[in-house]
Structure formats: structure tokens, C-alpha cells
DSSP file (Angstrom, degrees, kcal/mol; ACC not computed):
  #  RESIDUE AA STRUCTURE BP1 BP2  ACC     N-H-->O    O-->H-N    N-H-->O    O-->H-N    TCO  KAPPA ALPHA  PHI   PSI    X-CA   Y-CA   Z-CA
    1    1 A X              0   0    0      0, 0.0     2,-0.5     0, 0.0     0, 0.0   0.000 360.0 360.0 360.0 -82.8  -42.7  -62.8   -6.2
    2    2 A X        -     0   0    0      3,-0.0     2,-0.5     2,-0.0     0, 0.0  -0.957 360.0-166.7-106.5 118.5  -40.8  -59.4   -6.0
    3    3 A X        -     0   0    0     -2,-0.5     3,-0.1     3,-0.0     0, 0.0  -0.980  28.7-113.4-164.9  83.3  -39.4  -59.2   -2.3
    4    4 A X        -     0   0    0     -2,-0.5     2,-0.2     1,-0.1    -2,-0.0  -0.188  36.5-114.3 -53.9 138.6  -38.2  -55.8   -1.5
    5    5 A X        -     0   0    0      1,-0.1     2,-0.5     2,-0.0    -1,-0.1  -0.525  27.4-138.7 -82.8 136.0  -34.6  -56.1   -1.0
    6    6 A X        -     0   0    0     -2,-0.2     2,-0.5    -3,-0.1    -1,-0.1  -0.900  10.8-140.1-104.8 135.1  -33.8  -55.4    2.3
    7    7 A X        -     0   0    0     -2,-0.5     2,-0.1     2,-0.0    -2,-0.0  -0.620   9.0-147.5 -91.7 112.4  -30.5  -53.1    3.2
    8    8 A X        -     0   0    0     -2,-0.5     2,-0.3     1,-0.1     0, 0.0  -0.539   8.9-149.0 -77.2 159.7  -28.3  -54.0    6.0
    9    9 A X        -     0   0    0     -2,-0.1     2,-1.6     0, 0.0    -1,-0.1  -0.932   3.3-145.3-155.4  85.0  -26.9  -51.3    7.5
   10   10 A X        +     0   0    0     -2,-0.3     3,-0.2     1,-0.2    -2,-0.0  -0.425  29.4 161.6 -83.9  93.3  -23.2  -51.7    9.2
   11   11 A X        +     0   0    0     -2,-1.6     3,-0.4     1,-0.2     4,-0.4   0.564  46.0 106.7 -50.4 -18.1  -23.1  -49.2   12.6
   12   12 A X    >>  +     0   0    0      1,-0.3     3,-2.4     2,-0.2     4,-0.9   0.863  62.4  63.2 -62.6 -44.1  -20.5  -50.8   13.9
   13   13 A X  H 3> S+     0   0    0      1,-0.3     4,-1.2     2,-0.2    -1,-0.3   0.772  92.0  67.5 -45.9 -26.1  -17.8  -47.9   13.1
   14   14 A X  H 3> S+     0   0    0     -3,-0.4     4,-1.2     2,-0.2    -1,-0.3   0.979 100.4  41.5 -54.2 -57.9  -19.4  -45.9   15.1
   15   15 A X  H <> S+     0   0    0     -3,-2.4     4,-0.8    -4,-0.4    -2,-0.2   0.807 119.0  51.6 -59.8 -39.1  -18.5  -47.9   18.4
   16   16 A X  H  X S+     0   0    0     -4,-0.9     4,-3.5     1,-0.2     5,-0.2   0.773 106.7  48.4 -60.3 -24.9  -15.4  -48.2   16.9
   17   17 A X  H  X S+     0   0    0     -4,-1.2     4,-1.8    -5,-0.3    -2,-0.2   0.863 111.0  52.2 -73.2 -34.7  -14.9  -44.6   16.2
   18   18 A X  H  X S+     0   0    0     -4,-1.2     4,-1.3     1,-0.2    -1,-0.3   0.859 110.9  49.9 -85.0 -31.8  -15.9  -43.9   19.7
   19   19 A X  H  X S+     0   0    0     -4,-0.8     4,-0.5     2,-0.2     3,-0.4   0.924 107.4  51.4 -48.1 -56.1  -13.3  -46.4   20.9
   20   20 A X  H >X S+     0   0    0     -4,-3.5     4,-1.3     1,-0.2     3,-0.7   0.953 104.2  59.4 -56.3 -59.2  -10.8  -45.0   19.0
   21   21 A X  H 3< S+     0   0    0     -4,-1.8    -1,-0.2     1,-0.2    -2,-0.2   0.767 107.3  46.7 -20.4 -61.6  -11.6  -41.6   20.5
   22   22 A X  H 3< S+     0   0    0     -4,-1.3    -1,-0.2    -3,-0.4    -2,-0.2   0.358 108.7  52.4 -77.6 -13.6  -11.0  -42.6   23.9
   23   23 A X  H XX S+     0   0    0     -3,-0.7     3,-4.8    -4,-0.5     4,-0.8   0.607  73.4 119.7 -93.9 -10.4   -7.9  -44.4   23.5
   24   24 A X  T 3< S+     0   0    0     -4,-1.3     4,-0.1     1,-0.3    13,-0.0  -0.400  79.7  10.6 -83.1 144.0   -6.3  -41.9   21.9
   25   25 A X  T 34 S+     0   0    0     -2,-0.5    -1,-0.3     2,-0.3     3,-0.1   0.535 109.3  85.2  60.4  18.0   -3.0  -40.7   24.0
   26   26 A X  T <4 S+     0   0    0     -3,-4.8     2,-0.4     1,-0.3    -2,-0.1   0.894  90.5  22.8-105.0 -16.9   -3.2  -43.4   26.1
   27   27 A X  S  < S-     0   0    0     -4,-0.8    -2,-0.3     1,-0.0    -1,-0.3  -0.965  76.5 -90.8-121.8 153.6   -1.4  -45.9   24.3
   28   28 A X        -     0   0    0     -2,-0.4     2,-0.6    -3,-0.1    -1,-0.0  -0.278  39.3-122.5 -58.4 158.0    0.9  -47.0   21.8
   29   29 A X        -     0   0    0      4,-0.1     2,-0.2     1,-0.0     6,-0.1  -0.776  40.2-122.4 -74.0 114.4   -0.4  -47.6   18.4
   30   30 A X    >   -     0   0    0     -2,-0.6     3,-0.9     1,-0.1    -1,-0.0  -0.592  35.2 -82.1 -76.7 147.1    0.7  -51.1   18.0
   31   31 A X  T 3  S+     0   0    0      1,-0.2    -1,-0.1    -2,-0.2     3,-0.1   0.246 119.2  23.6 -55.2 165.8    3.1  -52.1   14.9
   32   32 A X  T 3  S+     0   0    0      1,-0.2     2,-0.4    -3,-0.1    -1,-0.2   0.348 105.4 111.2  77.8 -26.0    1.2  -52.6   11.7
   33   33 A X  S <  S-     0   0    0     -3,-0.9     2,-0.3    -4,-0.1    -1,-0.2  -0.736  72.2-122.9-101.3 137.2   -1.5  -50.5   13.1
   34   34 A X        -     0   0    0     -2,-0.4    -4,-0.1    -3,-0.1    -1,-0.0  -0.604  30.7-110.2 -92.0 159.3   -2.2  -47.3   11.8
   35   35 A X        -     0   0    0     -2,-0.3     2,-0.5    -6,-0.1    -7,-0.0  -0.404  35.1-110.4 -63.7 153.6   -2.1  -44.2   14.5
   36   36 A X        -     0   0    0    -16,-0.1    -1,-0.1     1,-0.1    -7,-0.0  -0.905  35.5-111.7 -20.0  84.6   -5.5  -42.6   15.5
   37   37 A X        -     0   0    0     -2,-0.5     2,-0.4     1,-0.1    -1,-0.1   0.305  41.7-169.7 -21.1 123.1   -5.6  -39.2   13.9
   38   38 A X        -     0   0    0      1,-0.1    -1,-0.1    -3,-0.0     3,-0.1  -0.741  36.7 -74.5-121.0 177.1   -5.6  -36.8   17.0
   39   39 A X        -     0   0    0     -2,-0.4     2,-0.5     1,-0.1    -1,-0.1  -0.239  62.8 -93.4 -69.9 178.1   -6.2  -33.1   16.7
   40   40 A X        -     0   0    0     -3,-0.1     2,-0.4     1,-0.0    -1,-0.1  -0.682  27.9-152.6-114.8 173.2   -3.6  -31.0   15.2
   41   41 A X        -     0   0    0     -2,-0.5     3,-0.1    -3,-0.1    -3,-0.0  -0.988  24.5-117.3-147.2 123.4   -1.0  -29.2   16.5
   42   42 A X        -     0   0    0     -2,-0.4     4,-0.2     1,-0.1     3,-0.1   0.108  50.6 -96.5 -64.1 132.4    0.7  -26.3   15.2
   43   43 A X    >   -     0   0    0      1,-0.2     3,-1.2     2,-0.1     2,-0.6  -0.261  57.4 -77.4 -38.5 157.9    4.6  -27.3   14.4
   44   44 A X  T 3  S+     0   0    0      1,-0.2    -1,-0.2     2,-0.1    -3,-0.0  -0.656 119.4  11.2 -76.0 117.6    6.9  -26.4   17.0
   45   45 A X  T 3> S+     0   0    0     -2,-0.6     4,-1.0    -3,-0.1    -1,-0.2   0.657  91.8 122.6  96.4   4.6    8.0  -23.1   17.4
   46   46 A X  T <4  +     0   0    0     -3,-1.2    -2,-0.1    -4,-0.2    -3,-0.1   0.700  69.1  64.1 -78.5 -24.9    4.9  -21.9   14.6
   47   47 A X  T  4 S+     0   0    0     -4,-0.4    -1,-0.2     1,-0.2    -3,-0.1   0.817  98.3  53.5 -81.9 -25.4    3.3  -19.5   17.3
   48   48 A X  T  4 S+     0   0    0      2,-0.1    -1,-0.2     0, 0.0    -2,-0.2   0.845  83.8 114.4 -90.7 -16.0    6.7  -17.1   17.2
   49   49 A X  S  < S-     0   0    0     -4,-1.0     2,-0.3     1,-0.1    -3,-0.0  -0.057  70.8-124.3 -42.2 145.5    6.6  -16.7   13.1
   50   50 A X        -     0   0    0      1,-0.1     3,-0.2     3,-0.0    -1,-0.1  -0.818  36.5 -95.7 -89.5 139.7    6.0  -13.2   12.1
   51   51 A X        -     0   0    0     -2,-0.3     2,-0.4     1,-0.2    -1,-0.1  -0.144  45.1 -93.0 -57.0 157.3    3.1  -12.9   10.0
   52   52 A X        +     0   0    0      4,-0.1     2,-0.3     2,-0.0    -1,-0.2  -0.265  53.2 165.2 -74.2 121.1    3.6  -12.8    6.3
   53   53 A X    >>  -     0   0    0     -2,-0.4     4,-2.4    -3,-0.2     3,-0.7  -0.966  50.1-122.0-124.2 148.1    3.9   -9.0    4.6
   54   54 A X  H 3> S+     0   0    0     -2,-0.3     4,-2.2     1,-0.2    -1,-0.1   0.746 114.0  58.8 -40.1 -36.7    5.1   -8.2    1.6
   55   55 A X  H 3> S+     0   0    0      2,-0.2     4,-0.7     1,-0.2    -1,-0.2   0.666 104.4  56.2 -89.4 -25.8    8.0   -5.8    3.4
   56   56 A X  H X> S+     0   0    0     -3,-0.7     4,-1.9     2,-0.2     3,-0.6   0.972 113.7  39.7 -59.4 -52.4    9.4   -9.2    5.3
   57   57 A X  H 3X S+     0   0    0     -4,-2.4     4,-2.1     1,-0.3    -2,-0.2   0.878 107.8  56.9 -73.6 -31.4    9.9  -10.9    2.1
   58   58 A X  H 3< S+     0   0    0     -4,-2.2    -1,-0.3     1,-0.2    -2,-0.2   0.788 115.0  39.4 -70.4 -11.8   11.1   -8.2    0.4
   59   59 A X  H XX S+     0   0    0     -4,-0.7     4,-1.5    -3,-0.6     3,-0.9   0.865 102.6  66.3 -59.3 -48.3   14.0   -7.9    3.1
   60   60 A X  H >X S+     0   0    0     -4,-1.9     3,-2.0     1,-0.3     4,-1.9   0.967 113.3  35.9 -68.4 -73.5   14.5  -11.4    3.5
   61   61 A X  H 3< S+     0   0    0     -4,-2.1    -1,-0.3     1,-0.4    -2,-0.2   0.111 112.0  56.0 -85.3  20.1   15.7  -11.0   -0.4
   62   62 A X  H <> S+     0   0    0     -3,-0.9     4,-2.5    -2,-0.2    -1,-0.4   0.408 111.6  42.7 -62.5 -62.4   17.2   -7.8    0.1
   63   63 A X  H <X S+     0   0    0     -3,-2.0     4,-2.9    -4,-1.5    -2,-0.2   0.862 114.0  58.7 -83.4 -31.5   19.6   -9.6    3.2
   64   64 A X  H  X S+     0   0    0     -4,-1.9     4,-4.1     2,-0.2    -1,-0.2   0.961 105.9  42.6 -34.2 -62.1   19.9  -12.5    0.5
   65   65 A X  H  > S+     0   0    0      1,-0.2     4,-1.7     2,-0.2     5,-0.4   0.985 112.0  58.5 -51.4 -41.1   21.5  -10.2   -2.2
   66   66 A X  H >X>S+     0   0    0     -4,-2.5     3,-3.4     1,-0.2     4,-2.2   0.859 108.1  40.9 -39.8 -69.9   23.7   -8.7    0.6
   67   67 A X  H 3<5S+     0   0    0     -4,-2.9    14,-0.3     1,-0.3    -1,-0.2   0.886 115.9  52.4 -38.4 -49.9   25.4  -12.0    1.7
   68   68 A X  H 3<5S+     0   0    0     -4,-4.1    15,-0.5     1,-0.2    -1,-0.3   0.921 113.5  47.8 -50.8 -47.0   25.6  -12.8   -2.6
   69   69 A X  H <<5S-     0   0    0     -3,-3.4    -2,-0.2    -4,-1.7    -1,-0.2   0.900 116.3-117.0 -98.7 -41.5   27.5   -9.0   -2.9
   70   70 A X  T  <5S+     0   0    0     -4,-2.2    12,-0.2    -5,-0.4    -3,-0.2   0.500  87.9 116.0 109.8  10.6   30.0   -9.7    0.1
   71   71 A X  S   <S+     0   0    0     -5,-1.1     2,-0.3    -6,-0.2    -4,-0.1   0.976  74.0  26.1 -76.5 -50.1   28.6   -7.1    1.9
   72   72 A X  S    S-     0   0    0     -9,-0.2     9,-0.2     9,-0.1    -2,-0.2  -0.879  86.3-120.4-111.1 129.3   26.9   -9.3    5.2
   73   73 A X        -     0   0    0     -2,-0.3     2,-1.0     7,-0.2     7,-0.2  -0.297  37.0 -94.1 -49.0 136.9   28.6  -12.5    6.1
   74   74 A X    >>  -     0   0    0      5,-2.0     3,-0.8    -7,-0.2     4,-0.6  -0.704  18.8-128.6-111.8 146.4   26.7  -15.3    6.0
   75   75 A X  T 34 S+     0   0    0     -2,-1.0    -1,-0.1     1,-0.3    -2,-0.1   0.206 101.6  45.0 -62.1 -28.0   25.2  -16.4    8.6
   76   76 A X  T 34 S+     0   0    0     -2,-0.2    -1,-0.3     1,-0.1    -3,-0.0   0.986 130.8  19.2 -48.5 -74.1   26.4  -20.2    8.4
   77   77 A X  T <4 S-     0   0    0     -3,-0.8    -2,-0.2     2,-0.2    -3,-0.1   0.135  96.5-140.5 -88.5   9.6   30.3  -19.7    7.7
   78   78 A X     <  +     0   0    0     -4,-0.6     2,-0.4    -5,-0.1    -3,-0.1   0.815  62.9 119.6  17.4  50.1   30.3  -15.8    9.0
   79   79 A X        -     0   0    0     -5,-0.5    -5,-2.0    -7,-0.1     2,-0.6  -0.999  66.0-124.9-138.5 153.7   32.4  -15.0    6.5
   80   80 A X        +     0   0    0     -2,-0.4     2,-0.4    -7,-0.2    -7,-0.2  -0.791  37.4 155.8-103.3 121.0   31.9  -12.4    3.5
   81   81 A X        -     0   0    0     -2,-0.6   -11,-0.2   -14,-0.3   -10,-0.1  -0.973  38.0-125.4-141.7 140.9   32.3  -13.6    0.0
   82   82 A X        +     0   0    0     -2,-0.4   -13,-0.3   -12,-0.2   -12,-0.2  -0.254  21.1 176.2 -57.4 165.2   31.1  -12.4   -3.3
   83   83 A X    >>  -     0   0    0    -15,-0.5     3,-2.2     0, 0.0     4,-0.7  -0.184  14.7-176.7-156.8  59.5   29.1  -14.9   -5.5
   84   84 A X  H 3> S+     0   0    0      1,-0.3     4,-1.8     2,-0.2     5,-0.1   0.599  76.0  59.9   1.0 -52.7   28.5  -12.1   -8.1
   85   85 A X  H 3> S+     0   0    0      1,-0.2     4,-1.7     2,-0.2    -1,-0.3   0.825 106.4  42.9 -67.5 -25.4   26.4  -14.7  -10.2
   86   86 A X  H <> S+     0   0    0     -3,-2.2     4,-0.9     2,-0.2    -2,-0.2   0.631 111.7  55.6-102.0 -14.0   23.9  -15.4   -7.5
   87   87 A X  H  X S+     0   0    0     -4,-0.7     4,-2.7   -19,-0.3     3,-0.2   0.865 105.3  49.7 -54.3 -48.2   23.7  -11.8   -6.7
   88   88 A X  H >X S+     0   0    0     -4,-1.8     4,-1.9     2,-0.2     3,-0.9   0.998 111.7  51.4 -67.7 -75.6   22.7  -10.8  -10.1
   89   89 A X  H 3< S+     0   0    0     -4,-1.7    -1,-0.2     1,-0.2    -2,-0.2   0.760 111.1  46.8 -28.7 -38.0   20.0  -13.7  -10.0
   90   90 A X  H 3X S+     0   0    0     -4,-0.9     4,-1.5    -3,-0.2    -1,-0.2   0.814 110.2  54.6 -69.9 -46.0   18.7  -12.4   -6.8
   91   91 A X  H <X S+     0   0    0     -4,-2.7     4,-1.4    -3,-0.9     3,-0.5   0.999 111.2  42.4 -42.6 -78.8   18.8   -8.8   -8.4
   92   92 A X  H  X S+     0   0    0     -4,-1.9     4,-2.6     1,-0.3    -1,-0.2   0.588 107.6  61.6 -70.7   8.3   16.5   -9.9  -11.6
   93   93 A X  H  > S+     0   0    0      2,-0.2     4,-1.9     1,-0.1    -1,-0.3   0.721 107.0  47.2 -92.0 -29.4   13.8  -12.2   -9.2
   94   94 A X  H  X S+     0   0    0     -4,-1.5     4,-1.8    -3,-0.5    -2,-0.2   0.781 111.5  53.0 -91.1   2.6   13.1   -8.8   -7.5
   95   95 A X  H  X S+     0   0    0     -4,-1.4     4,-1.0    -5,-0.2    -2,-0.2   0.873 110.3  45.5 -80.6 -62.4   12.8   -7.4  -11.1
   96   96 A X  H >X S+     0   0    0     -4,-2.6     3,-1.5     2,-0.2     4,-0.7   0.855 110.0  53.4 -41.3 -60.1   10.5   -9.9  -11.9
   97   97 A X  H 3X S+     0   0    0     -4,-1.9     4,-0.6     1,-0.3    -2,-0.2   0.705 109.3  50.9 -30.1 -77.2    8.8   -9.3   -8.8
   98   98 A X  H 3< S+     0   0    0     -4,-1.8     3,-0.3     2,-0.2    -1,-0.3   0.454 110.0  44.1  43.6 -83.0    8.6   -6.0   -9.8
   99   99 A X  H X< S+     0   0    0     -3,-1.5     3,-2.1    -4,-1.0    -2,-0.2   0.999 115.7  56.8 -67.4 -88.2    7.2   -6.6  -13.4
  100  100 A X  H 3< S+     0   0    0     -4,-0.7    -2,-0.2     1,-0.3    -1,-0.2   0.396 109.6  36.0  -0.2 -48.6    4.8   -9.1  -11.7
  101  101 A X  T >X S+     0   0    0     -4,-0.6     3,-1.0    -3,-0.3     4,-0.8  -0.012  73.7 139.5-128.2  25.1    3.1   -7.0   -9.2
  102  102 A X  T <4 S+     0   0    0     -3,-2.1    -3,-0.1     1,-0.2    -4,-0.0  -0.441  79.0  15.5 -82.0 129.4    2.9   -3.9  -11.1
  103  103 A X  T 34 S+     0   0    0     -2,-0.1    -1,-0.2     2,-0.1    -2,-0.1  -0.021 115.0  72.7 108.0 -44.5   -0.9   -2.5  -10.1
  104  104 A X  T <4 S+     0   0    0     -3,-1.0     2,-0.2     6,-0.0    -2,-0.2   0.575  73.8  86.9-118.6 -22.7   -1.4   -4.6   -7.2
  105  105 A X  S  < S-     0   0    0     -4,-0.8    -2,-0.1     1,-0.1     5,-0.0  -0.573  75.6-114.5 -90.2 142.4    1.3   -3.0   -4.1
  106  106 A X     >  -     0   0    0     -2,-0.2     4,-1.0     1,-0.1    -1,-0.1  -0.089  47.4 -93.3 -60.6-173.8    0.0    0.1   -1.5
  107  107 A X  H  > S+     0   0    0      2,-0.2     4,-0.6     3,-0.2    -1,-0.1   0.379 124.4  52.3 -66.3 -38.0    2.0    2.9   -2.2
  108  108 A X  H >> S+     0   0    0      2,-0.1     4,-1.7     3,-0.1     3,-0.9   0.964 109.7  50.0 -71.5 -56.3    4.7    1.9    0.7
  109  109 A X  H 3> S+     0   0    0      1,-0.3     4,-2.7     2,-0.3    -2,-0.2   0.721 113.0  40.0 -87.5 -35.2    5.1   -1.2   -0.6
  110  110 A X  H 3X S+     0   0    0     -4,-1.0     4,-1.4     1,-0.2    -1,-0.3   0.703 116.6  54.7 -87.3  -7.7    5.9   -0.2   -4.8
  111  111 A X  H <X S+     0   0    0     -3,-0.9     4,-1.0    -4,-0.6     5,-0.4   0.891 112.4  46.9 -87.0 -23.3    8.1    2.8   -3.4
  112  112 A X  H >X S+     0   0    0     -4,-1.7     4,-3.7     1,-0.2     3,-0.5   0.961 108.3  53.0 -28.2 -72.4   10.0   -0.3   -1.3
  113  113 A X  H 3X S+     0   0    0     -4,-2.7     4,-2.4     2,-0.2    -1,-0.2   0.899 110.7  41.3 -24.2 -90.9   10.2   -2.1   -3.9
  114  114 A X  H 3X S+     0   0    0     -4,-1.4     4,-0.6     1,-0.2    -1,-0.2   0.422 115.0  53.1 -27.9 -35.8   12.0    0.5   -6.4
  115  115 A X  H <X S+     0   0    0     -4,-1.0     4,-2.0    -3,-0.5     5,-0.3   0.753 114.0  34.3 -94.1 -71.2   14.1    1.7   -3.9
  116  116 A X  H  < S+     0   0    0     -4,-3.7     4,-0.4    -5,-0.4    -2,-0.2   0.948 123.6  50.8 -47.7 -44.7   15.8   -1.7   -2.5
  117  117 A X  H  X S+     0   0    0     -4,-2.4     4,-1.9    -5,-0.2     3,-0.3   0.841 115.1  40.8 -78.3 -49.8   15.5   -3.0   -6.3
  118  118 A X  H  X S+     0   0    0     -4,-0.6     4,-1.1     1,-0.3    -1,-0.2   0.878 121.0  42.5 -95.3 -27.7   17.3    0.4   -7.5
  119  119 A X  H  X S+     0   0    0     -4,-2.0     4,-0.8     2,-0.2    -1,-0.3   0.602 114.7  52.2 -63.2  -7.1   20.1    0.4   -4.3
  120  120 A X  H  > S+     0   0    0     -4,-0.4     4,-3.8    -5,-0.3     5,-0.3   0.819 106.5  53.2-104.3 -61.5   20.6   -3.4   -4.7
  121  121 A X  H  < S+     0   0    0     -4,-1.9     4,-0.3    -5,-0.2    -2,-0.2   0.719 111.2  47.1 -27.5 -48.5   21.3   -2.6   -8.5
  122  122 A X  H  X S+     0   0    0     -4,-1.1     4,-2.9     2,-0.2     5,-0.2   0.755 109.0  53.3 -59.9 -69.5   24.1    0.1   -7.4
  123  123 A X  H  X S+     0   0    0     -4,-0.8     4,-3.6     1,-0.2    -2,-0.2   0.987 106.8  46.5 -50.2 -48.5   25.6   -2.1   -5.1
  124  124 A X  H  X S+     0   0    0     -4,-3.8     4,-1.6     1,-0.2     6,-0.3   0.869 109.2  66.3 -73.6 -23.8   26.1   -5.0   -7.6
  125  125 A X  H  4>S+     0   0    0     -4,-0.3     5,-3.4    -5,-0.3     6,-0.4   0.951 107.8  38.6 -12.2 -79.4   27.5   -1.8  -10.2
  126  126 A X  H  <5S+     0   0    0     -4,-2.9     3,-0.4     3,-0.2    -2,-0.2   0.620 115.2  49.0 -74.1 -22.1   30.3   -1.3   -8.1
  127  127 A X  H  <5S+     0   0    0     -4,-3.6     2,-3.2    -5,-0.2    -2,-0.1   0.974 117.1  41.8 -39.7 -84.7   31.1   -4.8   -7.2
  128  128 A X  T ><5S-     0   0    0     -4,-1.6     3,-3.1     1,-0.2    -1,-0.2  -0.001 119.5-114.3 -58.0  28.5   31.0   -6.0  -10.9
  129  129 A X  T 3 5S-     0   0    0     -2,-3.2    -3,-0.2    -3,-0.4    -1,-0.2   0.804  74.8 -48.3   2.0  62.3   33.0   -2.6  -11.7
  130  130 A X  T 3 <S+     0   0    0     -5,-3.4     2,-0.5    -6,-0.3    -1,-0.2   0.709 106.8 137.7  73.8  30.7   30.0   -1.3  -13.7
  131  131 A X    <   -     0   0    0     -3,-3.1     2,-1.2    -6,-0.4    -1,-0.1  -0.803  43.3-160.4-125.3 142.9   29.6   -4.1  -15.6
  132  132 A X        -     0   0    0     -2,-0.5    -7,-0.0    -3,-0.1    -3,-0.0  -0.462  16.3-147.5 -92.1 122.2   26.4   -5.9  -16.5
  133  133 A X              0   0    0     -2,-1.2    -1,-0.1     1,-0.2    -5,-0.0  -0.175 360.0 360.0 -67.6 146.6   27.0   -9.6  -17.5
  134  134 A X              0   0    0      0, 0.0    -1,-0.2     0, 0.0    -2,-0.1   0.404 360.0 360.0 -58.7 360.0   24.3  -10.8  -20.4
């Protein structure tokens, strides 16, 4: 009458998996086929990034403004030209930053801050002869 259902049970991926395993870097993946997954491996050139600190990034957009002011060439065309507007953008993202992170930075990090934010601020003054566009 009532016949417990019996459940097959497919191993086979296993053997394959272990197949797969052994093959992998010795041959091409043939077309159509998808590649093996092999371990991973850090991008080239990933092992000399500096780790991320707050004080990198804040530089990084600090060296940004410069290039925007006309102060540092930049590093593609080595030549110095203002772009006033994209200084002044650069300016009020470290204000947001700023705003943002109010609470949350050591003591180094919010006097950084204030200080790049309030020289950066200066600089674009004297460009824009001391005025600030709306």
C-alpha cells in the first residue's frame, strides 16, 4: 500500500569537484566552458597600497584642491591651471566632511582637518580675489 518513497541521492559532483580541483592550471578552459574558480589573488601591485587613514585621504584632497587652485601642476599635462569652480567644490566636500565627522576624529585628525580646510579656504580667497561665488 504506502511504500516509503525512496530518495536518490546524486554524489556525483563530488568526483567532479575533485576533478575539477586537479585540473585546475593545467589546462585551458575550453570555449563555452566556464573557468574553474581558482583561489584568489590579490590585484597586481595591491601588496604596495598604503593602508587606508583618515590623514592619506585627507591629503589626497588637499593635493586635489592644489592642482584645481593652480598652485601644483597636474600630474597628467604638468602644467598649472586654475579651474576655480572645481576648487571651490573640492573646498565645500572637505566642509562636508567636516560637518559629517564632527564627534567621531582623534584629536590629530579634527585639528587636520580645520587646519587644511581653513588654509585651503585662504588660498582659494586670494585666487578668486576675496570673492566667494554662491
Amino acid at each position: 500500500m504506502d511504500e516509503p518513497v525512496k530518495k536518490r541521492v546524486d554524489e556525483s559532483w563530488k568526483e567532479q569537484a575533485e576533478r575539477e580541483k586537479q585540473t585546475v592550471g593545467s589546462a585551458p578552459t575550453p570555449p563555452g566552458q566556464p573557468a574553474p574558480a581558482g583561489p584568489a589573488r590579490p590585484a597586481p601591485g595591491a601588496e604596495e597600497l598604503p593602508q587606508a587613514q583618515f590623514d592619506l585621504f585627507l591629503s589626497g584632497l588637499a593635493m586635489e584642491t592644489l592642482i584645481a587652485l593652480g598652485d601644483m601642476p597636474h600630474p597628467a599635462t604638468r602644467r598649472q591651471a586654475a579651474n576655480l569652480p572645481q576648487a571651490k567644490y573640492l573646498i565645500d566636500l572637505i566642509g562636508i566632511l567636516e560637518e559629517k565627522t564632527k564627534g567621531n576624529l582623534s584629536t590629530e585628525e579634527d585639528q587636520l582637518l580645520k587646519d587644511t580646510l581653513y588654509q585651503l579656504r585662504m588660498r582659494y580667497l586670494s585666487k578668486s580675489g576675496g570673492v566667494v561665488p554662491a
